[in-house]
DRENPATI-450799 format. One record per atom (N, C-alpha, C, O, CB): residue number from 0; atom name; x, y, z. Coordinates in steps of 0.05 Angstrom, whole numbers, plus 5000, padded with zeros to 4 digits. Glycine has a CB too. Example, Ala and Ser with C-alpha at 12.3 -4.5 7.8 and 13.67 -1.06 7.14 Angstrom:
<recs>
  num  atome     x     y     z
    0      N  5264  4886  5156
    0     CA  5246  4910  5156
    0      C  5264  4934  5156
    0      O  5285  4934  5169
    0     CB  5226  4911  5181
    1      N  5257  4955  5142
    1     CA  5273  4979  5143
    1      C  5258  5001  5157
    1      O  5268  5023  5161
    1     CB  5282  4988  5114
</recs>
This chain:
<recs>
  num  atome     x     y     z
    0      N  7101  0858  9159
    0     CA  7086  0845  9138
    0      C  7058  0859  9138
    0      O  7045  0858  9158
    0     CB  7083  0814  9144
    1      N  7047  0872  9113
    1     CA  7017  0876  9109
    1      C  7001  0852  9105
    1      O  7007  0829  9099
    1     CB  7011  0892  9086
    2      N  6966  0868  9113
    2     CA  6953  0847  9102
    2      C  6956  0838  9081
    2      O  6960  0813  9084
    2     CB  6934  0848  9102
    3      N  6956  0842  9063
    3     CA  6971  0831  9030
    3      C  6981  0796  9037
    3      O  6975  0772  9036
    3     CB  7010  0857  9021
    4      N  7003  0819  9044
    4     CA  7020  0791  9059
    4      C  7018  0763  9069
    4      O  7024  0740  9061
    4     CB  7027  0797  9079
    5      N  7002  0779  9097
    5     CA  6996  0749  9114
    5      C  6977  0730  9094
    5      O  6982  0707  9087
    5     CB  6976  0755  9149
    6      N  6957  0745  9088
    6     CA  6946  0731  9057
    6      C  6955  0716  9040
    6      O  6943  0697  9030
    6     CB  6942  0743  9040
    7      N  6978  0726  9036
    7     CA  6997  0706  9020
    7      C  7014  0670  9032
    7      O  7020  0648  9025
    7     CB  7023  0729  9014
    8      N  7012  0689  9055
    8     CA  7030  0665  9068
    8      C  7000  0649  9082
    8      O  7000  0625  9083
    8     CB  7060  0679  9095
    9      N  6980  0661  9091
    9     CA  6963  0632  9099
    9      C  6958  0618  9067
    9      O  6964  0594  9065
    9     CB  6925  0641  9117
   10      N  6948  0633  9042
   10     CA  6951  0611  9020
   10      C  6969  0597  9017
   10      O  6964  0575  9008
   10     CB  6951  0617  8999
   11      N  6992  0603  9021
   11     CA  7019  0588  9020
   11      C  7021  0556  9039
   11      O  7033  0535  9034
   11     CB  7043  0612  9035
   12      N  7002  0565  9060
   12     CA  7006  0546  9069
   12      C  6977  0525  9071
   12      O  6975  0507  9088
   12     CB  7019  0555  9091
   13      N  6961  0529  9055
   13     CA  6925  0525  9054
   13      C  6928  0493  9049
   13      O  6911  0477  9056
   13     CB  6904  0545  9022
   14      N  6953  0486  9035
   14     CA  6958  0451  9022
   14      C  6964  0441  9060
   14      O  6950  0422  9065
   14     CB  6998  0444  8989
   15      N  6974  0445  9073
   15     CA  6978  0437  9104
   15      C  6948  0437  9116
   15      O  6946  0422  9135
   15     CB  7000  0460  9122
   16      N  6930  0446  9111
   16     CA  6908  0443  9125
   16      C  6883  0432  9108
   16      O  6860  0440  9112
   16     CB  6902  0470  9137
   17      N  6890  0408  9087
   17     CA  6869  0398  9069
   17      C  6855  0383  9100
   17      O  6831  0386  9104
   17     CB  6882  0376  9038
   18      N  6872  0367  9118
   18     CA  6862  0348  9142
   18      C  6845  0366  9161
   18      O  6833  0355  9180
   18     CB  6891  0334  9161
   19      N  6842  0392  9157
   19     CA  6832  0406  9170
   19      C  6804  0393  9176
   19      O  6800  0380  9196
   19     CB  6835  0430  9159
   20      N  6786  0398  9159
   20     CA  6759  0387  9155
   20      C  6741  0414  9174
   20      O  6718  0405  9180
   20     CB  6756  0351  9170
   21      N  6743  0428  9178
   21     CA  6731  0449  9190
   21      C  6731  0482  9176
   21      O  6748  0487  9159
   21     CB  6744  0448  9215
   22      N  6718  0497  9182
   22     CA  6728  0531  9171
   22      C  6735  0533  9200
   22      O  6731  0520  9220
   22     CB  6699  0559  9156
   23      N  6753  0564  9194
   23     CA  6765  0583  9213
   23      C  6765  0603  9193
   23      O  6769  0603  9169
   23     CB  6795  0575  9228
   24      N  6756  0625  9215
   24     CA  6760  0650  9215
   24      C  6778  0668  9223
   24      O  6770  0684  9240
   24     CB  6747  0655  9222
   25      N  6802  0671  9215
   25     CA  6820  0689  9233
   25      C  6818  0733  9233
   25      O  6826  0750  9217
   25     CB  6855  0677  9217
   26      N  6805  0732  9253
   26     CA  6796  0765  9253
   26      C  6822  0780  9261
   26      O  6834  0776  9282
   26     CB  6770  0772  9276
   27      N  6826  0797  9243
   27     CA  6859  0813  9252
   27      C  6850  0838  9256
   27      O  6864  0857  9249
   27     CB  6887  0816  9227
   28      N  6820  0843  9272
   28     CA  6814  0860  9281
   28      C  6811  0888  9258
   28      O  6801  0883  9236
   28     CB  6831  0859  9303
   29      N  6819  0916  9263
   29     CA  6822  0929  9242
   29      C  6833  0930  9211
   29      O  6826  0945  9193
   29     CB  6830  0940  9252
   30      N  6853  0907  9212
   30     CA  6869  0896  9195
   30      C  6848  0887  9169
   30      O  6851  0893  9146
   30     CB  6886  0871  9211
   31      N  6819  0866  9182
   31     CA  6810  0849  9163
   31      C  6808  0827  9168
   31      O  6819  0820  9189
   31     CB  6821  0850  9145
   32      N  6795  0805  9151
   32     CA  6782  0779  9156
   32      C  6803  0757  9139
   32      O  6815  0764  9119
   32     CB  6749  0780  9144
   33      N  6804  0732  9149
   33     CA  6817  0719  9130
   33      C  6800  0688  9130
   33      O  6813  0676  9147
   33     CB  6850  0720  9139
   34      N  6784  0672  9123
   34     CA  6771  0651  9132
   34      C  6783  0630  9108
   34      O  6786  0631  9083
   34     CB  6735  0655  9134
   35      N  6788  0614  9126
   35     CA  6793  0584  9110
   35      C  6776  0564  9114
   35      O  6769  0557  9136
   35     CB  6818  0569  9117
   36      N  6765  0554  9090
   36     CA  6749  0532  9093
   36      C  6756  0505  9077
   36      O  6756  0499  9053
   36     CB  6721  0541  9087
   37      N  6762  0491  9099
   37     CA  6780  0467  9094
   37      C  6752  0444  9087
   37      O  6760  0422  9081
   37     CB  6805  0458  9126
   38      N  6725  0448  9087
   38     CA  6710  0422  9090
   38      C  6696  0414  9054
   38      O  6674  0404  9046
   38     CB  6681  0429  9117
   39      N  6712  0419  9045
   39     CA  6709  0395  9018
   39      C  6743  0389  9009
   39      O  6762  0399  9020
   39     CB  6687  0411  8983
   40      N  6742  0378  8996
   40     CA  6766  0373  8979
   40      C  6798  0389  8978
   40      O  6821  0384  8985
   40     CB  6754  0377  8953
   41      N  6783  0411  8965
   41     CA  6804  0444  8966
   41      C  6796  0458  8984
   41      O  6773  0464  8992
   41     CB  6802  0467  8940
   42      N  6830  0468  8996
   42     CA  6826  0484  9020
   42      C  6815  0518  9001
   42      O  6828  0526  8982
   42     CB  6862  0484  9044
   43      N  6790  0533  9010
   43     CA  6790  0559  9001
   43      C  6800  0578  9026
   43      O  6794  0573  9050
   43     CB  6760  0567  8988
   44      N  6817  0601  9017
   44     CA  6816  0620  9035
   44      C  6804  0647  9016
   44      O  6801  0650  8992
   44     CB  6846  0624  9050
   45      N  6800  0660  9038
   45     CA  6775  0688  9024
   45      C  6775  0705  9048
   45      O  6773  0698  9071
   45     CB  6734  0678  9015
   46      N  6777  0727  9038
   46     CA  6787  0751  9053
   46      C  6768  0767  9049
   46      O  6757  0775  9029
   46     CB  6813  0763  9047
   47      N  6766  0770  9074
   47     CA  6735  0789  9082
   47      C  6718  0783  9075
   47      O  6706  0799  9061
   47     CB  6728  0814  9074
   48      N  6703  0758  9078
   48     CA  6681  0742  9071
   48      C  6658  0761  9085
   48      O  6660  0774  9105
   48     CB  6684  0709  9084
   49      N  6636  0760  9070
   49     CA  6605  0768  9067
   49      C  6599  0749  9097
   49      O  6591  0755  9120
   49     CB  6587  0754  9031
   50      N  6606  0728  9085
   50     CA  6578  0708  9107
   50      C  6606  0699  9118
   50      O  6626  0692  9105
   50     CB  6547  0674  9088
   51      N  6603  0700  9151
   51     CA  6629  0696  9170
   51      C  6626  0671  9182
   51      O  6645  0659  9193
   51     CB  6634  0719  9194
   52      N  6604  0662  9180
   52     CA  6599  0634  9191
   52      C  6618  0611  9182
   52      O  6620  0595  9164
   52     CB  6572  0627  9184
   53      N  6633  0617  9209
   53     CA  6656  0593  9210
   53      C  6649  0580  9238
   53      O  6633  0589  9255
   53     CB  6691  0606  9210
   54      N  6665  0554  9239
   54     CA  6663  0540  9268
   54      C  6677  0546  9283
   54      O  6672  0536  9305
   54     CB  6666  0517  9271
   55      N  6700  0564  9282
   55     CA  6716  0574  9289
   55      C  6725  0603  9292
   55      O  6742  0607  9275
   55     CB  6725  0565  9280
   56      N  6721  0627  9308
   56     CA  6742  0645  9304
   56      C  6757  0653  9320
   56      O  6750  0652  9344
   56     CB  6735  0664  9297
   57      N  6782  0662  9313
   57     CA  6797  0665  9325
   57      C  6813  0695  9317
   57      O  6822  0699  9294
   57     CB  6809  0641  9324
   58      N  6815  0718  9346
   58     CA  6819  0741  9341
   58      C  6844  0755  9352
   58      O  6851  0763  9374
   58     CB  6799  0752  9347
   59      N  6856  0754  9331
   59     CA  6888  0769  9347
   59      C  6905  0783  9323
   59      O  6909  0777  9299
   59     CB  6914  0738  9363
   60      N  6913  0799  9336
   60     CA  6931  0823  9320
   60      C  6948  0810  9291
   60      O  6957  0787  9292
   60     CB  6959  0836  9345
   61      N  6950  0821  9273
   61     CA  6964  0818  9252
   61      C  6996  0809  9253
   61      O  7010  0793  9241
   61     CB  6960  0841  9241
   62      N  6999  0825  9271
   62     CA  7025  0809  9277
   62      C  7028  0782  9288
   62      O  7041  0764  9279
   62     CB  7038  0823  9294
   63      N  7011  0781  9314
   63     CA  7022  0749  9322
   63      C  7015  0737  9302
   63      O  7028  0718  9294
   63     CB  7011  0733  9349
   64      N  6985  0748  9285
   64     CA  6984  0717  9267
   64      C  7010  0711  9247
   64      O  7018  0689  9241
   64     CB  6954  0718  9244
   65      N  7020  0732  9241
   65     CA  7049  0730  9221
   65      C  7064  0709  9240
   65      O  7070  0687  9233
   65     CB  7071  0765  9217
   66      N  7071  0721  9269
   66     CA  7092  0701  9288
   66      C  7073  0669  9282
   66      O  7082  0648  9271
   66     CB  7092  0714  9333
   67      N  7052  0674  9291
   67     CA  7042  0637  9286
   67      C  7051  0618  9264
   67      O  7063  0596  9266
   67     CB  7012  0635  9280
   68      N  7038  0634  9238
   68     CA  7045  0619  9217
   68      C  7081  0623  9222
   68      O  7093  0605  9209
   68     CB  7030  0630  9185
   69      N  7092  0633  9230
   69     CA  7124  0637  9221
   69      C  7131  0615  9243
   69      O  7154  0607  9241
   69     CB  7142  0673  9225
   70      N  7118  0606  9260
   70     CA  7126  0587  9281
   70      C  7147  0604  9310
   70      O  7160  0595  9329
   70     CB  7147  0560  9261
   71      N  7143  0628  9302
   71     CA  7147  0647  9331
   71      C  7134  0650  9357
   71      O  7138  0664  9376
   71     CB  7144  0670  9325
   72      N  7112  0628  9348
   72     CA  7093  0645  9375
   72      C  7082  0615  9375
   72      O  7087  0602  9355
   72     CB  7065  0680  9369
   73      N  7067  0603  9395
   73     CA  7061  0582  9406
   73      C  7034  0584  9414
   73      O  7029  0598  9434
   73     CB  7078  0576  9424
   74      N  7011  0571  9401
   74     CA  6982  0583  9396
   74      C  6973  0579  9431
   74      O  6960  0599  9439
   74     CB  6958  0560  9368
   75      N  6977  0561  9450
   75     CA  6974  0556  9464
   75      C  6982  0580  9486
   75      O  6963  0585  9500
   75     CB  6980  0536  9462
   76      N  7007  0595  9492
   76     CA  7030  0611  9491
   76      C  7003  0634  9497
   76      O  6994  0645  9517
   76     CB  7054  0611  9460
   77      N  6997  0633  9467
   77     CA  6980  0657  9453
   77      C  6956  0672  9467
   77      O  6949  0695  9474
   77     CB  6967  0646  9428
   78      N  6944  0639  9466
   78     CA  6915  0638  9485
   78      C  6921  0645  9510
   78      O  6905  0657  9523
   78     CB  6900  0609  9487
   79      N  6946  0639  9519
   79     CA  6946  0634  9557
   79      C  6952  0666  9562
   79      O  6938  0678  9578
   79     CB  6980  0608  9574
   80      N  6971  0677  9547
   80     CA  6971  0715  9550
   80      C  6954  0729  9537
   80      O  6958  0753  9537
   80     CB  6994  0731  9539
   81      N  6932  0721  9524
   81     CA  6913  0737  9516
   81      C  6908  0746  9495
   81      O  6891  0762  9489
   81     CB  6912  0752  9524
   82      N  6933  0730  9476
   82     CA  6943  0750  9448
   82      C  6923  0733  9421
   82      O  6923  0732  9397
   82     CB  6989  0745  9439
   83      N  6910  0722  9441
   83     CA  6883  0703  9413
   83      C  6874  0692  9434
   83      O  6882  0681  9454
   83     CB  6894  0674  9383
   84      N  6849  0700  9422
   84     CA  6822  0700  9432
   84      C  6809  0673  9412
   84      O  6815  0669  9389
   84     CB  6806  0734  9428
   85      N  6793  0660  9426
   85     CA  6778  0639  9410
   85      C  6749  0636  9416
   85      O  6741  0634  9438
   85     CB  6790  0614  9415
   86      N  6735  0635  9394
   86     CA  6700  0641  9397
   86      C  6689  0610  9376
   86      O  6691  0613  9352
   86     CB  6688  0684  9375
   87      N  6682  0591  9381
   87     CA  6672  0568  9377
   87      C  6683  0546  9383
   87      O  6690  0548  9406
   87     CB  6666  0567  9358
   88      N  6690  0525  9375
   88     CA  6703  0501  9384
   88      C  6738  0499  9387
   88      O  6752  0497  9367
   88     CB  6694  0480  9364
   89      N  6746  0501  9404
   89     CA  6772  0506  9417
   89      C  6782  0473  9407
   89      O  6804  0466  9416
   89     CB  6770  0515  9457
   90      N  6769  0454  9392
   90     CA  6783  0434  9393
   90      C  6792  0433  9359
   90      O  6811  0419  9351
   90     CB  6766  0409  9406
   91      N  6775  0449  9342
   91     CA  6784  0456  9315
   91      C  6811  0480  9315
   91      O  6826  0482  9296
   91     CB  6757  0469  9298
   92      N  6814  0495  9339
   92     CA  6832  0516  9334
   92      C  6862  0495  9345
   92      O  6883  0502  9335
   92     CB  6822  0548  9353
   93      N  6861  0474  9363
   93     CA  6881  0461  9367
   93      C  6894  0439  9340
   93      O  6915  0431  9330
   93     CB  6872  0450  9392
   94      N  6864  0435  9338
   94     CA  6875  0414  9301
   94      C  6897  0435  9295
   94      O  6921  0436  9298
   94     CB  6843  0413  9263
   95      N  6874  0456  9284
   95     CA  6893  0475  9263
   95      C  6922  0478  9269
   95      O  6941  0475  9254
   95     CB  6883  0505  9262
   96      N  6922  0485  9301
   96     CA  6951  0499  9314
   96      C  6966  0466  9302
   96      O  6978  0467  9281
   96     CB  6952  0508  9362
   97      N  6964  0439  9316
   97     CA  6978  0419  9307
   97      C  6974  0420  9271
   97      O  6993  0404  9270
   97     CB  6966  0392  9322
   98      N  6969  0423  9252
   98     CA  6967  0423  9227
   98      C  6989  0449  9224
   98      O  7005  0445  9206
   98     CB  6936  0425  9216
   99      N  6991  0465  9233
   99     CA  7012  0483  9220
   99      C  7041  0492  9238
   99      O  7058  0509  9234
   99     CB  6996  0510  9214
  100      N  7036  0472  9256
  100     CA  7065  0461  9275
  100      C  7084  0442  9248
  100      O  7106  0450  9239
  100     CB  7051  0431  9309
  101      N  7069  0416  9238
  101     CA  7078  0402  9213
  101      C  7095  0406  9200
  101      O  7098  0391  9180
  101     CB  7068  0401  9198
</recs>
């Protein structure tokens, strides 16, 4: 899957994280930026955002993020081998992980 792609499929899934109430940043490293900001009404996602200020980021290869959303990979799993990295509140990146378990 390209970035294109995974793009497609986090919009795909942007209606699962209206309960979010937080942004995340997912950094796919060379790949590119993907940030969702769940804190009004409509979830926006925006790719390669200018201003990165999220409460959240979280940095891991293009692929696991494909395995995540595909429910291959276990965010927890993720964190414990190293394969995502997390940089602000570890208690918004567990919402999220439970929000797209659902």
């Amino acid at each position: 899957m390209d970035f294109d792609q995974i793009v497609d499929a986090v919009r795909s899934r942007a209606d699962d994280l209206t309960e979010l109430n937080h942004s995340v940043l997912f950094d796919l490293e060379d790949e590119g930026k993907i940030l969702i900001d769940a804190t009004s009404d409509e979830v926006v996602v925006t790719v390669n955002p200018d201003d990165e200020d999220a409460e959240t980021t979280l940095v891991l290869s293009s692929d696991n993020l494909e395995k995540l959303i595909a429910g291959d990979l276990n965010p927890m799993v993720a964190f414990t081998m190293g394969k995502l990295k997390i940089f602000g509140s570890k208690g918004v990146a567990l919402k999220l992980s439970s929000l797209l378990e659902e």
